[in-house]
C-alpha positions as CSV (number, residue, x, y, z in Angstrom):
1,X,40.3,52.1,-159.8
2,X,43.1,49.1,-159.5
3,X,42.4,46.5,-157.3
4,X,45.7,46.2,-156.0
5,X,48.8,48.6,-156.2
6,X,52.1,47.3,-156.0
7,X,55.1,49.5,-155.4
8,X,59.0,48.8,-154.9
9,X,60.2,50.2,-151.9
10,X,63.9,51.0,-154.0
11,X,62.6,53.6,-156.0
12,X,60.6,55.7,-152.7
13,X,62.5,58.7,-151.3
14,X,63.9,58.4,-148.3
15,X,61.1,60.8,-147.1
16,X,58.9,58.0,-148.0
17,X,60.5,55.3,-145.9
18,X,60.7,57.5,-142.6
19,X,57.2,58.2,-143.0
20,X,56.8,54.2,-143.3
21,X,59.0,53.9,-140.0
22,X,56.9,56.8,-138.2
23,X,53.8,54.8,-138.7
24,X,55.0,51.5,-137.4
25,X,56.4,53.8,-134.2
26,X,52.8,55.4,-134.0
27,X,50.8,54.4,-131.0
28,X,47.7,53.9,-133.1
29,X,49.5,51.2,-134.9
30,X,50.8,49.0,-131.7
31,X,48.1,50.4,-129.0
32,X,45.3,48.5,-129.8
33,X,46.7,45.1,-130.5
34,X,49.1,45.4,-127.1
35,X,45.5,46.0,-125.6
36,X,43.9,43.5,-127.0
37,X,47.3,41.2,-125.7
38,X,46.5,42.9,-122.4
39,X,42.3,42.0,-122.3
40,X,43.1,38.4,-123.3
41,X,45.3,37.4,-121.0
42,X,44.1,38.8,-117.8
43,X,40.3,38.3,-118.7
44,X,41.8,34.6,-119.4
45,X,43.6,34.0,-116.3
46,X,41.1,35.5,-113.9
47,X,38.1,33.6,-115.4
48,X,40.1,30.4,-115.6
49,X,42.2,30.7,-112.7
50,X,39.9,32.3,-110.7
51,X,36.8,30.1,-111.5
52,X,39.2,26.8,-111.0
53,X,41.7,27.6,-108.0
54,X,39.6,27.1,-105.1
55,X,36.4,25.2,-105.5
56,X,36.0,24.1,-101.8
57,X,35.8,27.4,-100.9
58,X,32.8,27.9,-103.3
59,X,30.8,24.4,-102.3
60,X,26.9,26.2,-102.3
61,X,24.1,23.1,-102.5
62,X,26.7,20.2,-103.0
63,X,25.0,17.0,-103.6
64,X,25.3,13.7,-101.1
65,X,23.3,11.4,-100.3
66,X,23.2,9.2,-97.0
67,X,21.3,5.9,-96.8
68,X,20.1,4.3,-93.9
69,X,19.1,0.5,-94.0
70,X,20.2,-0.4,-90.1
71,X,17.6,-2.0,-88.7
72,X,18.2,-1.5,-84.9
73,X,18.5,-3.9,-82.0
74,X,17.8,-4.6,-78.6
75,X,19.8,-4.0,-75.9
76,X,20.5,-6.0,-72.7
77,X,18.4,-3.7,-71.0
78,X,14.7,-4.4,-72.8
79,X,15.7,-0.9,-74.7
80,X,16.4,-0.4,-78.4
81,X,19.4,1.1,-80.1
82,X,19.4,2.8,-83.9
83,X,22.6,3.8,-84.4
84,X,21.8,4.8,-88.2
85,X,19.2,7.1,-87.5
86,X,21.2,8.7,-84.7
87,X,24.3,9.5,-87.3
88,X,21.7,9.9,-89.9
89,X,20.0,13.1,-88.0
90,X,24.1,14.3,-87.1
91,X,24.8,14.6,-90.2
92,X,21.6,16.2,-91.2
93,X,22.1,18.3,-88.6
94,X,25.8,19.3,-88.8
95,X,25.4,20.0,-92.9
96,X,22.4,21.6,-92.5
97,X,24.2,24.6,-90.5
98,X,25.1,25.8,-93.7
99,X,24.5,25.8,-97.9
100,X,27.2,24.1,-98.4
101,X,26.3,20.4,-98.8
102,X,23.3,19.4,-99.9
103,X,22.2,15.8,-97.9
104,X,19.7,14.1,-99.4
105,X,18.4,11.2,-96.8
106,X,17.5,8.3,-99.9
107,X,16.4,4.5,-100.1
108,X,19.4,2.7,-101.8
109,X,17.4,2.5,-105.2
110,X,17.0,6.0,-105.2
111,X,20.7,6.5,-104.2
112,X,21.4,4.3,-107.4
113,X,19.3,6.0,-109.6
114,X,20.6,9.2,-108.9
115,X,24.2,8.3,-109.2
116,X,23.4,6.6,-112.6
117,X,22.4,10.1,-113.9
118,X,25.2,11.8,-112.2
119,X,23.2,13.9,-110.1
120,X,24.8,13.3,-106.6
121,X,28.4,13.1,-105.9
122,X,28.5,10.6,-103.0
123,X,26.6,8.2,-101.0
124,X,27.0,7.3,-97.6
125,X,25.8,3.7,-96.8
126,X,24.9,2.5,-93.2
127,X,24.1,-1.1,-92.9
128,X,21.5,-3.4,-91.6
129,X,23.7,-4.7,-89.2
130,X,25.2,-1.5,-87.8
131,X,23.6,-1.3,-84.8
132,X,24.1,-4.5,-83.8
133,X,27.2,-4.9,-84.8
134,X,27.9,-1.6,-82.4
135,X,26.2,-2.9,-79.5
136,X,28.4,-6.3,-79.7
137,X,31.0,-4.6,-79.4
138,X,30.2,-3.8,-75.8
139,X,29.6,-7.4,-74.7
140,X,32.9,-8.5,-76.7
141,X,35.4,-5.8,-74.7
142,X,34.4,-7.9,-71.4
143,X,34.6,-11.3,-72.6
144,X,36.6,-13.3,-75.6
145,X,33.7,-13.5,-78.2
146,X,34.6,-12.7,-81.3
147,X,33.0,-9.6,-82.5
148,X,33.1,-7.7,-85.9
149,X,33.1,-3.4,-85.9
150,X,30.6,-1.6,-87.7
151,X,31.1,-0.8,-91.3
152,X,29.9,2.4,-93.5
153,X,30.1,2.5,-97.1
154,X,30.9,5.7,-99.2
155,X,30.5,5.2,-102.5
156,X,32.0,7.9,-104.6
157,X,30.8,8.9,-108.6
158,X,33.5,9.6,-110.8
159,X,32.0,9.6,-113.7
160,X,30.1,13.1,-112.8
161,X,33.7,14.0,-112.2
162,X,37.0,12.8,-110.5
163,X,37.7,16.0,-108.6
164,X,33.6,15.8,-107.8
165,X,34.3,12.4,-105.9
166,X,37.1,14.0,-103.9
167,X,35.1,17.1,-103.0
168,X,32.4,14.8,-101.5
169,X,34.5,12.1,-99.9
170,X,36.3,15.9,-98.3
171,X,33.0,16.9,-96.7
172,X,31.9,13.3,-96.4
173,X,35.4,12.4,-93.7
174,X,34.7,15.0,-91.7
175,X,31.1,14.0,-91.1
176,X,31.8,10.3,-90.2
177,X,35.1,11.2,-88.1
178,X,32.5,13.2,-85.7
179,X,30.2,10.4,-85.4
180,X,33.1,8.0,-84.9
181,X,34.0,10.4,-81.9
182,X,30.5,10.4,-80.8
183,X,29.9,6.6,-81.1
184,X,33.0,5.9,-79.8
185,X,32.6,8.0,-76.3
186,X,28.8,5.9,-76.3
187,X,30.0,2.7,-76.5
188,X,33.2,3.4,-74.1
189,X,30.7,4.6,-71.6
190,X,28.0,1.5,-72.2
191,X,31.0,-0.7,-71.7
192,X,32.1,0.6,-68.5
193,X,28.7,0.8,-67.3
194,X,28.8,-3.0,-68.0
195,X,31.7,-3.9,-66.1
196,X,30.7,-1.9,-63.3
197,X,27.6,-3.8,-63.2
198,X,29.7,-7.2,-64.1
199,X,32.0,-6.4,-61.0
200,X,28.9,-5.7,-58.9
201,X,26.8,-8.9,-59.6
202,X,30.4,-11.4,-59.1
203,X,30.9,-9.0,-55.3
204,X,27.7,-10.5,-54.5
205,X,27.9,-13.8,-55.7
206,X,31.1,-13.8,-53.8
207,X,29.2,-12.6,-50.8
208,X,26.4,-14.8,-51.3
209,X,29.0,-17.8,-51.1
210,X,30.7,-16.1,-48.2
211,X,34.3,-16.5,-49.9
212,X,37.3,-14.1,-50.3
213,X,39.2,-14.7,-53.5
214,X,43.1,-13.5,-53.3
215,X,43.7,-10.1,-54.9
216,X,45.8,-11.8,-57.9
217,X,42.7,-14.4,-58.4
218,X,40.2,-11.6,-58.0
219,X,42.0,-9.1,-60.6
220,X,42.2,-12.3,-63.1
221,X,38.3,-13.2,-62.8
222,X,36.4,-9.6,-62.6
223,X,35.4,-7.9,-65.6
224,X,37.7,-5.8,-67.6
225,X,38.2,-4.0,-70.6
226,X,41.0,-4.8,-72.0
227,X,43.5,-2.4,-73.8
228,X,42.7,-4.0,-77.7
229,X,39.0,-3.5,-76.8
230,X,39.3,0.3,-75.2
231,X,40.9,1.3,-78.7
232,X,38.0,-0.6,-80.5
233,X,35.7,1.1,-78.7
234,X,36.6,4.2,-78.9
235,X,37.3,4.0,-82.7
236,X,34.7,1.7,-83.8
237,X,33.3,2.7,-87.2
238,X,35.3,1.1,-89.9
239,X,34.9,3.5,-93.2
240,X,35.1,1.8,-96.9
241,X,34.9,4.0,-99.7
242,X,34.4,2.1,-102.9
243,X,33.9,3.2,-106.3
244,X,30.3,3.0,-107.5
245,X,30.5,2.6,-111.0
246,X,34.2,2.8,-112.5
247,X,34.8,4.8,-115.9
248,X,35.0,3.1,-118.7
249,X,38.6,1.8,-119.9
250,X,39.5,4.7,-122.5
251,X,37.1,7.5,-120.7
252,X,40.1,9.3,-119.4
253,X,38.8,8.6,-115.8
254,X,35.9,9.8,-116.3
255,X,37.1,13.2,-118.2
256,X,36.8,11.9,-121.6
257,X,33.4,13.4,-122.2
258,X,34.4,16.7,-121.6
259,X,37.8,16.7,-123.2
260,X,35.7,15.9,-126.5
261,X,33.4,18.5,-125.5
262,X,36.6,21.4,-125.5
263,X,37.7,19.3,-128.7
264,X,34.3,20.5,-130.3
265,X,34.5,23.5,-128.9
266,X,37.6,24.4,-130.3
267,X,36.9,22.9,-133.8
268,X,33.5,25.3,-133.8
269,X,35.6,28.4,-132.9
270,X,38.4,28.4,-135.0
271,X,36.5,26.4,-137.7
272,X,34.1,29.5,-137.9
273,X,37.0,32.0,-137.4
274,X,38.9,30.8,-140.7
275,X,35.5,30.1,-142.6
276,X,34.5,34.1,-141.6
277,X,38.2,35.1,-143.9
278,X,38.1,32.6,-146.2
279,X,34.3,33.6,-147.4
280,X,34.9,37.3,-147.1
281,X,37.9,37.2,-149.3
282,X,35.2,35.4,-151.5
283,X,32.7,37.9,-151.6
284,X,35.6,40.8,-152.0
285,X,35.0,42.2,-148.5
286,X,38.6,41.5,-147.1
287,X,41.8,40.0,-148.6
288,X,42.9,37.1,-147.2
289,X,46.8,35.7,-147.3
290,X,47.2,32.4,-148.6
291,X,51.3,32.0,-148.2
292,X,52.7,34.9,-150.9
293,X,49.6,35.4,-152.4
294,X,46.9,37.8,-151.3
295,X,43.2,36.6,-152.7
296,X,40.5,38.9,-153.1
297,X,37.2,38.4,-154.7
298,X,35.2,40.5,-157.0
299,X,32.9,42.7,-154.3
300,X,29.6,41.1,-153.8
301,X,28.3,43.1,-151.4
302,X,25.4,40.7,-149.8
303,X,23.5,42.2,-147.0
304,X,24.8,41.4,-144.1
305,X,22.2,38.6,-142.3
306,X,23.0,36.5,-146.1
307,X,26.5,36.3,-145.0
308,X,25.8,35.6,-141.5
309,X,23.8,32.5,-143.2
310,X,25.7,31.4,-145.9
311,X,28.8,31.3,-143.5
312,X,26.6,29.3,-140.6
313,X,24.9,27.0,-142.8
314,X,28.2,26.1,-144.8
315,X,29.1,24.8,-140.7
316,X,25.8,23.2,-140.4
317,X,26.3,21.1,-143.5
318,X,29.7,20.5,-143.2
319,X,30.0,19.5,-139.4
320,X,28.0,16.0,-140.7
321,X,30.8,14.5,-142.3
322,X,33.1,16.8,-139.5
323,X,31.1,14.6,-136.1
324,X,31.3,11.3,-138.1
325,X,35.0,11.9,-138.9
326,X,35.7,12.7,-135.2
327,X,33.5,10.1,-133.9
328,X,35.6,7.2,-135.6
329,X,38.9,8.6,-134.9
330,X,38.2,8.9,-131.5
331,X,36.7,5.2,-131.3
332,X,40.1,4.2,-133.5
333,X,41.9,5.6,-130.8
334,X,39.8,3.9,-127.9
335,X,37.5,6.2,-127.2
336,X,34.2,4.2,-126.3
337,X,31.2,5.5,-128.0
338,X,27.7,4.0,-126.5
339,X,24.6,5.3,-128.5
340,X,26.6,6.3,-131.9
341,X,23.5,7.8,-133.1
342,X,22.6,9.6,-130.4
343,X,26.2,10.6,-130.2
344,X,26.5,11.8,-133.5
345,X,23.6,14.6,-132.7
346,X,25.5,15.8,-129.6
347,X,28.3,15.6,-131.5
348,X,27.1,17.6,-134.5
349,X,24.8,20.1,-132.7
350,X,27.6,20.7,-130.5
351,X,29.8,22.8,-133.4
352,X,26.5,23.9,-135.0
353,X,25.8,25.5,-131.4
354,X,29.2,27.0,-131.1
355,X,29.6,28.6,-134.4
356,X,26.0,30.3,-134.5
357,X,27.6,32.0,-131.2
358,X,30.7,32.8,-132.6
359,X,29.3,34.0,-136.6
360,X,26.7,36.2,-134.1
361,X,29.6,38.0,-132.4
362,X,31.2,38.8,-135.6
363,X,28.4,39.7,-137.1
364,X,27.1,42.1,-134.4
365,X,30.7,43.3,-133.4
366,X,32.7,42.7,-136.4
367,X,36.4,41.4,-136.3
368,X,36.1,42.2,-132.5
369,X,33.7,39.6,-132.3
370,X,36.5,36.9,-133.0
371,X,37.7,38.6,-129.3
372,X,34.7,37.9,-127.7
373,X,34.2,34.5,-129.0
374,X,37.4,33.7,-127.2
375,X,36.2,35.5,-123.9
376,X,32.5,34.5,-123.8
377,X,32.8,30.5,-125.6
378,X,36.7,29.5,-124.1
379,X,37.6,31.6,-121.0
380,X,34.3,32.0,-119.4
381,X,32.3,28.9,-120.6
382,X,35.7,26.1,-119.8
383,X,35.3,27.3,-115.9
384,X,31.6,26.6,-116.4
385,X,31.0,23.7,-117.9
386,X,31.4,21.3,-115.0
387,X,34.1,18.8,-116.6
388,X,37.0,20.0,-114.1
389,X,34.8,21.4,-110.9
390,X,31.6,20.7,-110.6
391,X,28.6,23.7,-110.9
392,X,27.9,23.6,-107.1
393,X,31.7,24.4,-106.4
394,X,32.3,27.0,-108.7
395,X,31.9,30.3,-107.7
396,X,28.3,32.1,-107.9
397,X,29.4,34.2,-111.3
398,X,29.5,31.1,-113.3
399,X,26.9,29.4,-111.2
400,X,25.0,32.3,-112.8
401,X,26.1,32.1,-116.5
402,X,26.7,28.4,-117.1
403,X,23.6,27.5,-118.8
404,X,24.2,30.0,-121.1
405,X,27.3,28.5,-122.1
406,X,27.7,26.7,-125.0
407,X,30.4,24.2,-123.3
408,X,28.1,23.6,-120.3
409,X,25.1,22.1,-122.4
410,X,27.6,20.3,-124.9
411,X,29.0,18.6,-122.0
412,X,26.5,17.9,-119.9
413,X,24.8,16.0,-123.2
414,X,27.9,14.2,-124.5
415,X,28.6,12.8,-120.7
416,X,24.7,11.7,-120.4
417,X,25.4,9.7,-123.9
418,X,28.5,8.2,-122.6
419,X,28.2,7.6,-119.8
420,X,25.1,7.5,-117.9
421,X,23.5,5.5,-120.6
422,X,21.7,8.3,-122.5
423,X,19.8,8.9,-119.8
424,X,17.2,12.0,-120.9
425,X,17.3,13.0,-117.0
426,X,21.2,12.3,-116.5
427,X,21.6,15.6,-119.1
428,X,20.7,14.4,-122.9
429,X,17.6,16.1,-122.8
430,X,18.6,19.8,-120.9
431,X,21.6,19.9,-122.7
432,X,19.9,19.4,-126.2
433,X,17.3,21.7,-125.3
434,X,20.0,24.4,-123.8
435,X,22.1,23.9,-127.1
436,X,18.8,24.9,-129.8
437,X,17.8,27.9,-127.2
438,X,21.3,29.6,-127.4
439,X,21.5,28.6,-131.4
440,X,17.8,30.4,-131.5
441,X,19.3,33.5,-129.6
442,X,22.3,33.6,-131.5
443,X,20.4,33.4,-135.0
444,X,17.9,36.2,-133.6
445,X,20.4,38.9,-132.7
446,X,22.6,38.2,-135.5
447,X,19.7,38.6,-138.1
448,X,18.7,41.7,-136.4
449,X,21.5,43.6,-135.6
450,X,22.5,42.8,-139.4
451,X,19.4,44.1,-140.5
452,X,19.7,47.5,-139.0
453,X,23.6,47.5,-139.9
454,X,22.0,47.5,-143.2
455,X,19.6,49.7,-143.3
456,X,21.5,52.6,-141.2
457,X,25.5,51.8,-142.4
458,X,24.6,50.3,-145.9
459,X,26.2,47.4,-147.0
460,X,29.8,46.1,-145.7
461,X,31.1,46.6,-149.9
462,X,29.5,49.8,-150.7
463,X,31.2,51.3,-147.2
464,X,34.6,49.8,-148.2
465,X,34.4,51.2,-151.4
466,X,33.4,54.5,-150.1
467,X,36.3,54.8,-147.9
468,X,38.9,53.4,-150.7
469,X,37.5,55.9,-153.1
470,X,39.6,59.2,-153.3
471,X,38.3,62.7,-151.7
């Protein structure tokens, strides 16, 4: 039997060339690739769009922290004032109405430590001074002393995220606005009380003396609070939000890590996708089109689970020189790469990880495998792995599958290397750990599933042969 047959299209009847038309026309020729069209574009969008539209409507468990270092004062009274535990327990108490955010009540080295390995969004920092500070302000509205207004710190992380940092400072406004409000009403009230009692004690002193002042005199000497001091008083938190540790120059404001992270992932999929053609036009199983020329080997037929392993360890042995390559273009470029070793394992494993996914799907579902590797590894794992939104905004779907996406682990490891200082707890460990487990699934369903292919179907050349052969 040829290999190839190779007719001229001149010399067929016309019969011949309406038959040819007929087939092109035939459903069964253009169905199932319009379908497949169809899947991929509106699996696509409403995984993307539907994972990334709305994230603040999805916040479940959203981590902020609030730290409290005001140490109190006394009051003219003989009582005692803590301002920061008061806002402290409103905004315990106002968050903790629903799931939403997560407030974590921390000492300011555990604040740090946390934001260092990316595991809170936000901090909100009440000082030492704060209640003292607030209480001034009473005494200041009824006299000229000089008098400075409270001051709270948010401190955003942008490295876990930019759109992370704006989620938190979102819920954080809210929170701070109320106990402005609150604060506000409680000083206006404890400074009225004090020029009431102000007024009171000059009446008697002026009765004491027996002397009537003139109502002009009177109005300039008693008490008042004065219209600069009423606004101060009612709005007397002043709110800083400062950056607690900047991204790196080059780190794409803090995206970087995860851009390189889709940059792997891409370079795994298609990587493996053309590798699948170019070795099964190899082994004689499909023809493969190199510009005019179609290239077919002599038929091999290996079992199925040798393919599946030639074809993966040809990417595990060629994504070393592959990570080295893109590591010091993307450093040319200005890119900056902390831990280079450590990096280079992320780096590598990261494309390992992904093929062994994608080589499993096509070797449990065949070319339709190529589909799902697009649907499983892209559309449902870029939602999911926490470089644009962050996990506890998404919505509960890919809350649910994220560890179980290739994209998720490779990110969270390559941003723990870059930028939380390789930090096993910021992500290097779970996300090197996540990356071998899905590598270990994907290597044991591929290898059984090919196994049984075997044994049921035969081998993929014998079939192809079977079906070539005339009746």
């Amino acid at each position: 039997m040829p290999a190839h047959t190779v007719t001229n299209e001149s010399q067929n009847p016309p019969e011949s060339r309406s038959r040819g038309i007929g087939f092109y026309a035939s459903p069964r020729t253009w169905l199932l690739p319009l379908l497949v069209l169809l899947i991929l574009g509106g699996a696509g969008t409403a995984l993307y769009i539907g994972g990334l539209g709305s994230p603040g409507d999805h916040l479940k468990h959203f981590p902020i922290a609030v730290v409290n270092q005001d140490q109190g004062t006394e009051t003219p009274d003989g009582g005692r004032e803590d301002l920061g535990r008061n806002i402290t327990d409103q905004m315990r108490q106002g968050f903790g109405s629903s799931d939403k955010i997560e407030l974590r009540v921390l000492s300011w080295n555990e604040a740090q430590d946390q934001m260092r390995k990316g595991q809170i969004h936000g901090t909100v920092v009440i000082p030492e001074s704060f209640s003292a500070d607030a209480t001034a302000l009473v005494a200041g509205s009824l006299s000229a002393e000089e008098v400075s207004r409270p001051t709270v710190t948010v401190y955003t992380n942008p490295q876990a995220g930019p759109l992370a940092s704006s989620l938190a400072t979102e819920a954080i406004d809210p929170a701070l606005e109320q106990a402005n409000r609150g604060l506000g009403e409680q000083l206006t009230k404890s400074a009225e009380e004090a020029q009431a009692q102000a007024q009171a004690e000059l009446d008697r002193e002026l009765e004491q003396l027996g002397t009537a002042l003139p109502s002009e005199l009177e109005q300039q000497v008693s008490p008042k609070i004065g219209g600069t001091s009423a606004d101060l008083l009612a709005d007397p938190i002043a709110v800083t939000t400062s950056v607690y540790s900047p991204p790196p120059e080059g780190a794409a404001l803090g995206m970087g890590a995860f851009f390189y992270s889709v940059l792997l992932m891409v370079v795994g999929v298609s990587g493996s996708v053309a590798l699948h053609f170019l070795l099964d036009a190899r082994l004689g199983v499909a023809p493969i089109e190199l510009g005019p020329r179609f290239t077919l080997g002599p038929q091999r037929r290996p079992a199925r689970w040798v393919t599946f392993l030639v074809k993966w360890g040809i990417v595990v042995i060629g994504a070393l020189p592959t990570a080295g390559l893109m590591m010091w273009v993307a450093s040319a470029v200005g890119m900056p790469i902390p831990h280079g070793g450590l990096f280079f394992l992320t780096t590598w494993l990261s494309i390992v990880t992904v093929s062994a996914v994608t080589f499993a799907l096509i070797a449990v579902f065949g070319s339709a495998g190529m589909v799902l590797s697009l649907l499983y590894v892209v559309f449902m794992g870029l939602p999911s792995a926490t470089g644009v939104v962050p996990l506890e905004a998404l919505p509960g779907f890919f809350q649910f599958i994220a560890r179980g996406e290739p994209l998720y682990q490779m990110t969270m490891a390559n941003r723990a290397v870059l930028y939380f200082d390789a930090d096993a707890g910021a992500g290097v460990q779970s996300g090197i750990i996540g990356m071998l487990i899905i590598i270990l699934i994907a290597l044991v369903v591929a290898l059984v599933f090919s196994v049984i292919y075997d044994k049921v179907l035969g081998r993929r050349g014998a079939r192809m042969v079977a079906a070539a052969s005339p009746s």
